[in-house]
C-alpha positions in Angstrom: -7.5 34.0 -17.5 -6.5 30.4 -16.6 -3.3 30.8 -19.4 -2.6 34.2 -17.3 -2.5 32.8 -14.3 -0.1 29.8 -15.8 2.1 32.2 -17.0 2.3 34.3 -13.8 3.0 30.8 -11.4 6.2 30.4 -14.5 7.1 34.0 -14.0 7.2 33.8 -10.4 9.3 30.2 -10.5 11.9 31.7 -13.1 12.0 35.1 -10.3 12.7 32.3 -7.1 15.4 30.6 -9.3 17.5 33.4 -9.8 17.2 35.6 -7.3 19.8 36.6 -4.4 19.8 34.2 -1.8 17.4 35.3 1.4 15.0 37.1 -1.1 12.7 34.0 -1.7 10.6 35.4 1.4 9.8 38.5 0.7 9.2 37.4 -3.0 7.1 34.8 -1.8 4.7 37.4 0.5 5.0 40.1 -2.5 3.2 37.3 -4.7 0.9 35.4 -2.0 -2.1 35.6 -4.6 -0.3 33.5 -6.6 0.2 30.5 -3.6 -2.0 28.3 -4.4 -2.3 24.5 -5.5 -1.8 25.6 -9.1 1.6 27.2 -8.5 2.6 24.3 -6.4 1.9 21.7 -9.2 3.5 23.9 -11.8 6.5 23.8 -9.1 6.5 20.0 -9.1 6.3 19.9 -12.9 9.3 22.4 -13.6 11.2 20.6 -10.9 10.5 17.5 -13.2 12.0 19.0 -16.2 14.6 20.6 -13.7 15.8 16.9 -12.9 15.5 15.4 -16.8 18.1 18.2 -17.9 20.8 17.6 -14.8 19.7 20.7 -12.7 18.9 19.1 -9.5 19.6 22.1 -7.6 16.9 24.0 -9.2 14.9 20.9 -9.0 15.2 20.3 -4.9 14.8 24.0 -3.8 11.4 24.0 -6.0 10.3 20.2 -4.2 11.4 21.9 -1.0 9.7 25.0 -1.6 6.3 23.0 -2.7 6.5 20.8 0.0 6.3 23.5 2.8 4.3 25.5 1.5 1.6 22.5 0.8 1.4 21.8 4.5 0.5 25.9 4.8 -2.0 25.6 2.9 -3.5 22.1 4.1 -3.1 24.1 7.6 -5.3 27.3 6.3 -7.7 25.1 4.7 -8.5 23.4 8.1 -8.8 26.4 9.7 -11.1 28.6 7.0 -13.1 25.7 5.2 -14.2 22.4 6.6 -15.5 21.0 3.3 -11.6 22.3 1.9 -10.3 20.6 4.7 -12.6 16.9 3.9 -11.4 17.7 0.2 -7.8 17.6 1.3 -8.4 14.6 3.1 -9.4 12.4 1.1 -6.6 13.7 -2.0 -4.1 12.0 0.5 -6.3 9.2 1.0 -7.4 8.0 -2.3 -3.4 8.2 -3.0 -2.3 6.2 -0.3 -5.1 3.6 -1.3 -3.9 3.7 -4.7 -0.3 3.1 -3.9 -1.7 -0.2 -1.8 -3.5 -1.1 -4.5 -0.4 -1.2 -7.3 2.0 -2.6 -4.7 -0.6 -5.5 -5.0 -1.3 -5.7 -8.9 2.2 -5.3 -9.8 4.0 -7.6 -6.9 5.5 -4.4 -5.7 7.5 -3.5 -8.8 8.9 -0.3 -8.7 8.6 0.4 -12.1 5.0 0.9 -11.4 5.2 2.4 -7.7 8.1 5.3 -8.2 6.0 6.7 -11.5 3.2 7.0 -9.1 5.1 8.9 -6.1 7.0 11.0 -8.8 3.6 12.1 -10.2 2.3 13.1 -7.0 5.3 13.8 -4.7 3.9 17.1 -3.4 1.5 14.7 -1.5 4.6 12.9 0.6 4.5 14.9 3.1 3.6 15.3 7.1 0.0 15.2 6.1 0.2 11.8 4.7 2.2 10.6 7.5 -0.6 11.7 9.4 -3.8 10.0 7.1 -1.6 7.1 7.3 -2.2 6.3 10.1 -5.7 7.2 10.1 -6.5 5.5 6.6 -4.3 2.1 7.8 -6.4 1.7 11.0 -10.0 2.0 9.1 -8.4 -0.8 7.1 -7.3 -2.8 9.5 -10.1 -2.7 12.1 -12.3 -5.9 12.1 -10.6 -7.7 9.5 -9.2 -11.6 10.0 -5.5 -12.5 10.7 -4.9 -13.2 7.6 -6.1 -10.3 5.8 -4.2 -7.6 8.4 -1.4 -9.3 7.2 -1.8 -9.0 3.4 -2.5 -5.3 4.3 0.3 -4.6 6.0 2.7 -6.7 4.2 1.6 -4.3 1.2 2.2 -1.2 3.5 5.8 -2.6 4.3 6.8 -2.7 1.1 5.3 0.9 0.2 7.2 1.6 3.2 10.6 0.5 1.8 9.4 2.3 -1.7 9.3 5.8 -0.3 12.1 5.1 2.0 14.2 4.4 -1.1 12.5 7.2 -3.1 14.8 8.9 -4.9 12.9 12.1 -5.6 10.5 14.5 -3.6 11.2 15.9 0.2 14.0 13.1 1.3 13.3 14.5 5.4 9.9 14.1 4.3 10.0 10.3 2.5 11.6 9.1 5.4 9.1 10.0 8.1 6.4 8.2 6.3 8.2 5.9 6.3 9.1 5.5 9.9 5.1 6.0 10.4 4.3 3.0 8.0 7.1 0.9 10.0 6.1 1.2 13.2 2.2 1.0 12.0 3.8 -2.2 10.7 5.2 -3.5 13.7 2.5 -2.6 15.7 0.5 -5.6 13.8 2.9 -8.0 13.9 3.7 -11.2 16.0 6.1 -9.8 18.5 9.6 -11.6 17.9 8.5 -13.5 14.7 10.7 -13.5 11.9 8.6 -10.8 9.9 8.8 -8.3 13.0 12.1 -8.5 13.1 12.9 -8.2 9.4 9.9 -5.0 9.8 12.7 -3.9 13.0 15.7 -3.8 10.9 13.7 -1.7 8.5 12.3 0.7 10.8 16.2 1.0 12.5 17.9 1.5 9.0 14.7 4.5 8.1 16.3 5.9 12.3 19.4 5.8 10.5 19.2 7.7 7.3 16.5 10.0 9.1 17.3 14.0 8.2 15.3 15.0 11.1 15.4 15.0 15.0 18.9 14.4 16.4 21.5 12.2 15.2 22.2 10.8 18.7 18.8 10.1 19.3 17.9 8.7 16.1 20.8 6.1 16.6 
């Protein structure tokens, strides 16, 4: 059953692929039983091989598909299924402690950190902006000076990773990383050198942002 159902999530990639452009909707409701997490991760793992062979087209409509269509379903699990919804939760959590974690065991190398967000990309988007800040604050909250600043001296520098990201949702990567920025800033000494170095950061992340306006993000 489970090798059916594989098949039928490859069958149903290969048909988005090549179809006309403007039929991925209605091919997408014609199939809705198959929208699940399972099709989504077989999305992110095609787009992998997608990207190893040079097809990067192929490879960014499937990340852009996934990545939608991820934040549908995290949006009908909160509204049908509570425990779904605590599930969900704590996926994005235990990855963004994860990443904090190997920014710290490998002094932020990104050999280490980019394996981790490629692995998992279908994770970076609005919904981990959003535990972000949740996740960051239980951290933070009654901790000394000196620990905050370990914390979010990590969190800068996952910051900059996903920024700099070359893979996944680019809109996506760069609004968690505007989140992480200003979560930064938030806990720095106003005016110190580090805020100011965590400013330039959060202006060049306005720059390159793909959403919102252009004027406004300047």
């Amino acid at each position: 059953m489970e090798e059916n159902r594989a098949q039928a999530y490859l069958q149903l990639i290969h048909t988005l692929l090549n179809c006309p452009n403007g039929e991925e909707p209605q091919i997408l409701q014609d199939n809705s039983e198959l929208l699940d997490r399972g099709f989504l991760e077989t999305c992110e793992l095609v787009a992998s091989t997608l990207a190893e062979q040079g097809g990067d087209n192929g490879a960014n409509f499937l990340r852009n598909l996934a990545s939608q269509l991820w934040q549908l379903i995290d949006s009908n699990d909160d509204g049908d299924n509570k425990n779904s919804a605590g599930e969900n939760f704590q996926e994005y959590a235990n990855f963004f402690l994860e990443l904090l974690q190997a920014e710290q065991d490998s002094n932020s190398d990104i050999a280490v950190i980019y394996p981790m967000l490629d692995r998992r990309q279908h994770l970076l988007n609005a919904r981990f902006a959003e535990i972000l800040q949740q996740v960051s604050q239980k951290l933070i909250v009654g901790e000394n000076s000196q620990t905050i600043s370990s914390i979010i001296g990590l969190m800068e520098n996952l910051s900059d990773h996903i920024s700099e990201f070359p893979s996944g949702n680019r809109a996506d990567n760069i609004e968690i990383a505007i989140t992480g920025y200003q979560i930064v800033l938030n806990n720095r000494e106003p005016g110190s050198e580090k805020w100011t170095k965590t400013q330039n950061n959060l202006a060049t992340a306005y720059n390159n942002r793909v959403n919102g306006s252009l004027a406004e993000n300047l």
